[in-house]
C-alpha positions as CSV (number, residue, x, y, z in Angstrom):
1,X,-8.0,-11.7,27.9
2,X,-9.6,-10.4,24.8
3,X,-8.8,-10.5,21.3
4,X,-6.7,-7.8,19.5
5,X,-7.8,-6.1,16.5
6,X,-5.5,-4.1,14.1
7,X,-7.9,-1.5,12.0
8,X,-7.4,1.4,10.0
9,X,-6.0,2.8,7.0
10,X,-4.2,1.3,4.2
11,X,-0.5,1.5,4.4
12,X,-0.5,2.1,8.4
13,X,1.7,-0.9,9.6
14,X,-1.5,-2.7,10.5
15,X,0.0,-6.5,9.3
16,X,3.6,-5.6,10.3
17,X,2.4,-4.9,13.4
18,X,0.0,-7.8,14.0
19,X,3.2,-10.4,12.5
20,X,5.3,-8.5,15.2
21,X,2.7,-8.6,18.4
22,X,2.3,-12.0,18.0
23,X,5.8,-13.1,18.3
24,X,6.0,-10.8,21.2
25,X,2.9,-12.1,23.1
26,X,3.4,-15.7,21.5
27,X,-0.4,-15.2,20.1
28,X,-0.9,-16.5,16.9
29,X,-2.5,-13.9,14.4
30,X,-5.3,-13.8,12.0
31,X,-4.3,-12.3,8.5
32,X,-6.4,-10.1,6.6
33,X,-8.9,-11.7,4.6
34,X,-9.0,-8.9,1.6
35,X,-5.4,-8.9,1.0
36,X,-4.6,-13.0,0.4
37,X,-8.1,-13.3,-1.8
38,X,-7.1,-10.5,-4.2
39,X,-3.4,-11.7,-4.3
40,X,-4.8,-15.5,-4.5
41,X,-6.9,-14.5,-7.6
42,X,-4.4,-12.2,-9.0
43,X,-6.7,-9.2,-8.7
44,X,-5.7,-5.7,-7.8
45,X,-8.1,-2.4,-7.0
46,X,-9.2,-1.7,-10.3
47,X,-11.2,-5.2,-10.1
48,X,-12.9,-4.7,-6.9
49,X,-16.4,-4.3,-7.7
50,X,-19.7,-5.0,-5.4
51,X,-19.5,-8.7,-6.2
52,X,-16.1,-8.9,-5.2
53,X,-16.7,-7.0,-1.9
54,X,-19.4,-8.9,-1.1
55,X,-17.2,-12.3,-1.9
56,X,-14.4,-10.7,0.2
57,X,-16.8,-9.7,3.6
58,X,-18.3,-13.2,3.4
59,X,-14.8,-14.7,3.6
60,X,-13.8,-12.2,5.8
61,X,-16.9,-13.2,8.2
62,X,-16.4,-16.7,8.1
63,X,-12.3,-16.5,8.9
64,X,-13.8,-14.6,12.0
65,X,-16.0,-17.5,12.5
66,X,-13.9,-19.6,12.1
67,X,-11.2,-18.8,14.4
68,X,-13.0,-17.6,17.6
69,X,-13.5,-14.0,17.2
70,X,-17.0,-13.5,18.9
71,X,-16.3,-15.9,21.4
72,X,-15.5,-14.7,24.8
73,X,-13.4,-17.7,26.1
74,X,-11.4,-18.7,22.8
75,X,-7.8,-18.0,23.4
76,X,-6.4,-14.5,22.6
77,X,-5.5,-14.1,19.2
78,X,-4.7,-11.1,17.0
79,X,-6.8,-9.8,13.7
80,X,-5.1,-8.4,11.0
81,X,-8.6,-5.9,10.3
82,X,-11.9,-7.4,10.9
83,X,-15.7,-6.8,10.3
84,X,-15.0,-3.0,11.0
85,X,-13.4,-2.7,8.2
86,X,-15.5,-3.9,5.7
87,X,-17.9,-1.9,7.4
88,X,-16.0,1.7,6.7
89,X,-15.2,-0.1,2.7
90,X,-18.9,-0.8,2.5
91,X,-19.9,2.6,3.4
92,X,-16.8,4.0,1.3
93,X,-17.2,2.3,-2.3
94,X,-20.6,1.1,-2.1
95,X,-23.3,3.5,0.0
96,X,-23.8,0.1,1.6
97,X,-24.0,0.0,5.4
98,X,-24.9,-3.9,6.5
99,X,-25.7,-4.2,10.2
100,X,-23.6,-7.4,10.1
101,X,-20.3,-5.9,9.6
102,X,-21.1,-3.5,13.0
103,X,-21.9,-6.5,15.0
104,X,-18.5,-6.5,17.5
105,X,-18.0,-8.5,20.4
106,X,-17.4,-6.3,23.6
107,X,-14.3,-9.0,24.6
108,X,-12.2,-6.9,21.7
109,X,-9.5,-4.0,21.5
110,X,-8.7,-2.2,18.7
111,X,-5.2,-0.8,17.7
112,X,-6.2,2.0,15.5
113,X,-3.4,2.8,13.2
114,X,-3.4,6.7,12.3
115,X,-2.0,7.7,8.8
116,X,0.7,9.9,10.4
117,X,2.8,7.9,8.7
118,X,4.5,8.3,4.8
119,X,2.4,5.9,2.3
120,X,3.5,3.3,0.4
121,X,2.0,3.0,-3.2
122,X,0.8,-0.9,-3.5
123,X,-1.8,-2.5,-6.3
124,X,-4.2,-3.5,-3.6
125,X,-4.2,0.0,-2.4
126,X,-6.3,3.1,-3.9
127,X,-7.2,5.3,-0.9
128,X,-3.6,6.7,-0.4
129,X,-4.6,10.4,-0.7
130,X,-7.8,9.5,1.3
131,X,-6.0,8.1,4.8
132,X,-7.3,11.6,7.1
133,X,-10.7,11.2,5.9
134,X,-11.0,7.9,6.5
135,X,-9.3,7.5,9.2
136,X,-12.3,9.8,11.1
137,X,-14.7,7.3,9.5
138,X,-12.7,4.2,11.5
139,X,-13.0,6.9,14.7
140,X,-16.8,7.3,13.8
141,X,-17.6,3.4,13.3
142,X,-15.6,2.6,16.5
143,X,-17.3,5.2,18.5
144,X,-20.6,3.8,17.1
145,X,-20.2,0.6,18.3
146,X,-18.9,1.3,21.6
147,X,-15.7,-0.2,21.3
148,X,-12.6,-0.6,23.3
149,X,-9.5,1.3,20.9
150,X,-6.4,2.7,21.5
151,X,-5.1,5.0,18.9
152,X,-1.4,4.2,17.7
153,X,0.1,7.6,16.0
154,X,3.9,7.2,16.1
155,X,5.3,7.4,12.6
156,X,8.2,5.2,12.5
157,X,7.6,1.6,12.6
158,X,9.8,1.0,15.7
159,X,8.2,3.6,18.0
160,X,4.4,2.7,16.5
161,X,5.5,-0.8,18.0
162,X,6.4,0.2,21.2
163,X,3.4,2.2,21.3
164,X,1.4,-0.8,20.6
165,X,2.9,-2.9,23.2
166,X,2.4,-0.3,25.5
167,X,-1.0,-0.2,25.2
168,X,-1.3,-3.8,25.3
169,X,0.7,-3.6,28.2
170,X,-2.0,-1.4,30.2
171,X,-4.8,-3.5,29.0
172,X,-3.0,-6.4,31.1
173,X,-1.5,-8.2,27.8
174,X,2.0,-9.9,28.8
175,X,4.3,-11.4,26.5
176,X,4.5,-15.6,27.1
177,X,7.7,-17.0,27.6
């Protein structure tokens, strides 16, 4: 079974979802990388610089490593964003594609949050006004690489969950008991 990866936009649901999935399929889930270094180092978006990208993608990369994303028979587990993401930030903020970041195993689904929901303002978040735009960059980079994705548009948490589970469902993802 492969892993799951929840991508997209800022202020889509993506960890509330992944916290959520895993208790439903019993999977234990990766957080974000990004979010628990800026909050560790008491940074918010007005620090984030090239350095501090390139500190985040390395940790980012390594927590990946780490815990089994490229390989094919590791349990399933569920990623709170992944190399995709820095990919699309990279290209964002920085005119900086890395082949690196585009590198993604075939043994992975996406659950593409769209912004169709209302944005919550956050000090880690800047790209609020942004979400369409970008959003067709996470389509782009996904097409790109030839990846597996569904595309999760319900606006209330609640349904965007059930729409998530369903796809999971379809893909052959059961809860455990």
């Amino acid at each position: 079974m492969p892993h799951v990866v929840l991508t997209g936009t800022e202020s889509t649901y993506k960890t509330r979802l992944c916290e959520a999935l895993s208790e439903w399929l019993n999977v234990r889930s990766v957080p974000e990388y990004a979010r628990e270094y800026m909050q560790e180092n008491k940074l918010d978006v007005t620090a984030l610089n090239e350095a501090v990208f390139t500190t985040i993608a390395t940790g980012q990369i390594e927590q990946l490593r780490s815990n089994g994303y490229y390989d094919v028979h590791a349990a399933p587990l569920l990623f709170d964003t992944d190399s995709i993401t820095l990919a699309v930030w990279a290209a964002d903020k920085f005119q900086r594609v890395d082949e690196e970041f585009t590198v993604v195993p075939q043994h992975l689904h996406y659950l593409l949050c769209a912004p169709t929901n209302r944005a919550y303002a956050d000090p880690l978040r800047e790209d609020l006004t942004r979400r369409d735009v970008l959003h067709q960059r996470y389509i782009d980079m996904l097409d790109a690489v030839n990846a597996s994705y569904t595309i999760l548009n319900e606006v209330a948490f609640e349904d965007r969950l059930l729409e998530a589970k369903s796809a999971l469902k379809s893909r052959g993802f059961i809860p455990r008991d």
